[in-house]
C-alpha positions, 0 to 999 in steps of 0.5 A: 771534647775530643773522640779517639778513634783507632781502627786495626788491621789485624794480623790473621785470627791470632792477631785479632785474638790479641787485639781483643785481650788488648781491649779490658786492659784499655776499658780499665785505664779509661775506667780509672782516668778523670776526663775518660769515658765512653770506651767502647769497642767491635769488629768493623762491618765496613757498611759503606765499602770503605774500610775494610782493611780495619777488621776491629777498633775502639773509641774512647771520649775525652773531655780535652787534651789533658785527659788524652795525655793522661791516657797517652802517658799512662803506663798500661796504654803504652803496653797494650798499644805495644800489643796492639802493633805486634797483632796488626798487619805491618805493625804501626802501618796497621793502625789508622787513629783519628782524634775528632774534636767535637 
């Protein structure tokens, strides 16, 4: 199983408005995507002090990397990931991903 993880700077309160519109669009590709599951998505309290230049991320489950490249490759991932840059501070710099294969 492979969790994508993805933590957003966002570029001030406009930002993250755009980054949580973003966020229906990817439940549904994940909605719809054979291996996808586990969507889920929030502010990022930073409990531990160490992240908090990550104001808001998202997770998504896969079962192996073919159904991540199904999500990569899938027309509405692209499209909101544009948004998703353009509502983060420095664009793709704003963006932290990590894909833990567990």
């Amino acid at each position: 199983m492979l969790i994508h993880i993805v933590l957003m700077d966002p570029d001030g309160p406009e930002g993250l408005d755009r980054i949580e519109a973003a966020m229906p669009i990817l439940a549904a590709v994940c909605a719809e995507l054979p291996g996808a599951s586990g969507f889920a998505h929030g502010p990022n309290r930073d409990f531990e002090g160490k992240s908090a230049r990550y104001g808001y991320g998202f997770e998504v489950r896969f079962t192996d990397r073919e159904a991540h490249l199904a999500y990569e490759r899938h027309p509405d991932h692209i499209r909101t990931g544009g948004m998703l840059v353009a509502a983060c501070k420095g664009g793709h710099a704003g963006i932290f991903v990590a894909d833990l294969e567990v």
